[in-house]
N, C-alpha and C positions, 0 to 999 in steps of 0.2 A: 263150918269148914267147907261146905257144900259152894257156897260164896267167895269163898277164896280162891277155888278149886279152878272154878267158872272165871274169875279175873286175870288168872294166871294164863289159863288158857288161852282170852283172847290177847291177852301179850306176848304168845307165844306166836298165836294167829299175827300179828300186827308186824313182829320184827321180821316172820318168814315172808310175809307179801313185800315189807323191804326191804326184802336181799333177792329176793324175786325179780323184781323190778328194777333192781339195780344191774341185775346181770340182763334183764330181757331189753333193758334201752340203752344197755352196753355203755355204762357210766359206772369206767372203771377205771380207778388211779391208787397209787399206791397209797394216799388216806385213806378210799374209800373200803381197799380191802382190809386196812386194819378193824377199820369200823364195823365191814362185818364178823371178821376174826374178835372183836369183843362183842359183839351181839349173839355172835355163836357161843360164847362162852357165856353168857348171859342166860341163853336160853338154856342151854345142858344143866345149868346148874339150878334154874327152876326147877327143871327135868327133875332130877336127884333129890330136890327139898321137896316137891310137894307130890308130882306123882310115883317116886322112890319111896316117898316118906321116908325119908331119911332127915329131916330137917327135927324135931326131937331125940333121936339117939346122939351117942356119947360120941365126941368130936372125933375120937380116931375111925371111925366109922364111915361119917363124914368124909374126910378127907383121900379117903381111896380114890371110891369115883373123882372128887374134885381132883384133887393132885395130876389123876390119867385124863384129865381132859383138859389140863393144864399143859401136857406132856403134851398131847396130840394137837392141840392149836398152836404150841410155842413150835414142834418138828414143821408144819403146815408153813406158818411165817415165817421160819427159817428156809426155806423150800421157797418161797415167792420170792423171798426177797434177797438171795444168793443170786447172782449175777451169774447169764445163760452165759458159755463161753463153747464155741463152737472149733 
């Protein structure tokens, strides 16, 4: 488990440097924020399986966290990608 723990981590490490680096060299388009808007969701939900440990309990369990962070990325992309009207 210990080994798991440590791979997940540097995945978590790996996707944050780029979204890091996608904002710091300002290479930003509207692919690339979906991209991170699934990589955020990608991470959260490692988040929840492995240091939640929630990734053995019974699926309604599961699905709280997942579902609200489903909620919070889908308000976020709906938020960027509504047209500013001044």
């Amino acid at each position: 488990m210990k080994r798991i723990l440590e791979v997940v981590w540097v995945i978590l490490v790996i996707l944050t440097i780029f979204a890091y680096l996608l904002g710091y060299l300002k290479y930003i388009s509207t692919t690339l924020v979906a991209v991170l808007l699934i990589t955020t969701f990608i991470k959260g939900q490692l988040v929840i399986d492995y240091f939640m440990d929630l990734k053995e309990v019974r699926l309604k369990y599961r699905l709280i966290p997942t579902v609200w962070l489903g909620v919070v990325i889908s308000l976020i992309a709906v938020a960027y990608y509504l047209p500013v009207t001044s």
